[in-house]
Every structure is written in C-alpha cells, then in structure tokens.
N, C-alpha and C positions, 0 to 999 in steps of 0.2 A: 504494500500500500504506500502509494506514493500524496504526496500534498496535492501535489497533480489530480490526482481519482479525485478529491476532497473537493477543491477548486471546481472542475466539471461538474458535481451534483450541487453545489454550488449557484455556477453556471444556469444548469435546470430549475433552479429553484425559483431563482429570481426574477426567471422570464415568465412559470410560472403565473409568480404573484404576479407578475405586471401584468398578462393577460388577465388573471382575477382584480386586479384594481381597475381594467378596464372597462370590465363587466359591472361591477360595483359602481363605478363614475355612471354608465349608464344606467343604472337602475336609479342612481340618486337625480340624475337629472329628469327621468321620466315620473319620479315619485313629485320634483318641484314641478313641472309642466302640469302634473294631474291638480298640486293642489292650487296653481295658478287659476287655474280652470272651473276649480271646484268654490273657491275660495267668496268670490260672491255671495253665491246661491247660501253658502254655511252661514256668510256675515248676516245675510238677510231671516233663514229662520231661527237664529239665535235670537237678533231681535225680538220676533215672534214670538218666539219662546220667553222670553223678557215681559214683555207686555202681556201676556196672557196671564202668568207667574203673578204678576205686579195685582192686575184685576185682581183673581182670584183669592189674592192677599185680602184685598180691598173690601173685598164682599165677606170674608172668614170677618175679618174686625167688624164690621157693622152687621156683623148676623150672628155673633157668638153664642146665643142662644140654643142654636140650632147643635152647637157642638160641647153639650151637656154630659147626654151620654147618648152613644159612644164620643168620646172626647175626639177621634179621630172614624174618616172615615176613607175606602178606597174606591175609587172613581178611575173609572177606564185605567188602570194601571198605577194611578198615582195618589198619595197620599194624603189627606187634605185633611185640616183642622186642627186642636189646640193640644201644645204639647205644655208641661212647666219648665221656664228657661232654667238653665244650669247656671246661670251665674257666672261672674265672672270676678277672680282677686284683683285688685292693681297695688302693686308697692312700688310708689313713688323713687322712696328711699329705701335701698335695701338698711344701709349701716345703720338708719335708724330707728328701723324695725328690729333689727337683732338687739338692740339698746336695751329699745324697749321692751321686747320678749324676756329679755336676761333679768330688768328691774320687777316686770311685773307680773311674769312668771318662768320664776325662775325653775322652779319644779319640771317646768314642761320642755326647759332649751334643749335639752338632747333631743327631743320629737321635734320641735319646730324649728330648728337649724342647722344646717347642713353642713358638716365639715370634712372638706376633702382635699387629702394628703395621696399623691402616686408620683413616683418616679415620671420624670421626663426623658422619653428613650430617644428624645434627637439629641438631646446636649449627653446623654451617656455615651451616644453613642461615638462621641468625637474622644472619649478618655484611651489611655492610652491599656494597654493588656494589661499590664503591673495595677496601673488606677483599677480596672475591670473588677481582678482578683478580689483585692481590698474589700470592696465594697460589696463582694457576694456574685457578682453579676459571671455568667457565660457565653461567649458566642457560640451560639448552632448553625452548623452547614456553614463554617468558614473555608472550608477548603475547595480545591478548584473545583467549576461548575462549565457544564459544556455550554455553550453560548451559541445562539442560531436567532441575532435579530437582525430585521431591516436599521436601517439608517434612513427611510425617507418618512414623508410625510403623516396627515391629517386621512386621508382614505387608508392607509397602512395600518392604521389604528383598527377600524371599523372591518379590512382582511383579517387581520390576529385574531376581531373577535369570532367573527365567521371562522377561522380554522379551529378556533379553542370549542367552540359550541359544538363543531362538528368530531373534533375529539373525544370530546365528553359523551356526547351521543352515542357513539360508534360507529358514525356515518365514517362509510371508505368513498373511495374514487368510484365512478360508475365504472363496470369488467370495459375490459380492452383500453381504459386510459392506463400508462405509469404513475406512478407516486412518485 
C-alpha cells in the first residue's frame, strides 16, 4: 500500500461529493423557486387565518356565557373556549429578590434559589497535562484519530449531514454504483 492507493480513493471521493453537492445545490435551489412560488398564496391564508382566529377570539369574550360548561368546546377540528391563564412571574431584579428571599424567608432559600457551581471545560481545556493531573481531570480518545474531512464550504455541511443520516440508517449505495 502505497500513499498513492490512498491519494486515488481520495481522488474518488471528492468528485464524489462534488457530484453530490451538485445535486444538493439543485434540490436547494428548486426547494427556493417552489417557495418563491408558493410564498404569496401562504402570506395570504395566514392572514386569513389571522382574522378568522382574531373574530372568533372576539365572539368567545363577548359570549362567555356560552363556555360555562363545557369550559371548552371542539369545532370542525379546532378548539375553542375558556381555558385559566397560567400566569406569568417577572423578576425585575434578580439580586434583589435573592435579598429578599434570604431576609424574609430564610427557611425557604435553599428551594427558592438557585446555586450553580460546574467546571468550565473551554478554559480547562487550554491547562497544561501536569495542571490536568492536579486537579483530577483526564483526556479521553487523545490519541491519533483517522481524519477524512472536506475543507470547503456551506453545502458541504448539509452533504456530511446526508452521509451521516445515511450511515446511521444503513442506507448503502444503490447495487452496480462503487462506494
């Protein structure tokens, strides 16, 4: 086995992908043309759907009556009628909510305040092996790793994912192409 053999599948590989990136450019550009196309037609019954939504809000509030019991009711597919809001917290000031929690209930600070302590693994990760040791820490899968990536773009990304989905799958090549 020469670096040569390596270099030629290699070779294959690449052109490969570039026929599959070519393939993928077309599918993206014919997915933009569809929703160029489509795109109107969507803005307009969203609308629709906007205002019809809006009404039928309009009429629940001035007929609540009607939504006693049952509190809610279903209409052609969709749900209609009165639910109880869930509510909503706002803390302005965190610091002066924890202040306040700690003076005036103090009993309760461990349940109502949050306190969180974790290693930061970008800045461990710059320590040196000796620093590593020290402090408990080990690297996994430090040693050599075979490497097989493109160097180019943005559709390159969206191939990898296509070949990884198709890996995972178990999808192979269709019989009579090479791998």
């Amino acid at each position: 086995m020469q670096l040569s053999d390596i270099e030629a599948r290699a070779a294959r590989l690449a052109k490969t992908r570039a026929k599959l990136a070519e393939v993928v450019g077309d599918l993206d550009a014919d997915i933009a043309k569809a929703r160029r196309r489509r795109m109107p037609i969507i803005k307009k019954l969203v609308a629709e759907a906007e205002a019809e939504r809006s009404a039928i809000q309009l009429l629940v509030e001035d007929n609540k009556h009607l939504f006693v019991r049952p509190r809610t009711v279903v209409m052609h597919g969709i749900k209609i009628g009165l639910a109880k809001g869930k509510g909503k917290i706002e803390i302005p000031d965190a610091a002066q909510v924890i202040k306040l929690i700690r003076k005036q209930l103090p009993e309760q600070a461990d349940l109502l305040i949050k306190t969180t302590e974790e290693p930061v693994k970008g800045a461990i990760a710059g320590l040196t092996v000796a620093e590593l040791k020290k402090i408990g820490v080990t690297v996994i899968e430090a040693g050599d790793q075979v490497v097989i990536k493109p160097t180019d773009g943005e559709v390159e990304k969206l191939v990898d994912a296509l070949l990884k989905s198709a890996a995972e799958t178990g999808e192979t090549a269709p019989a009579g192409e090479a791998a």
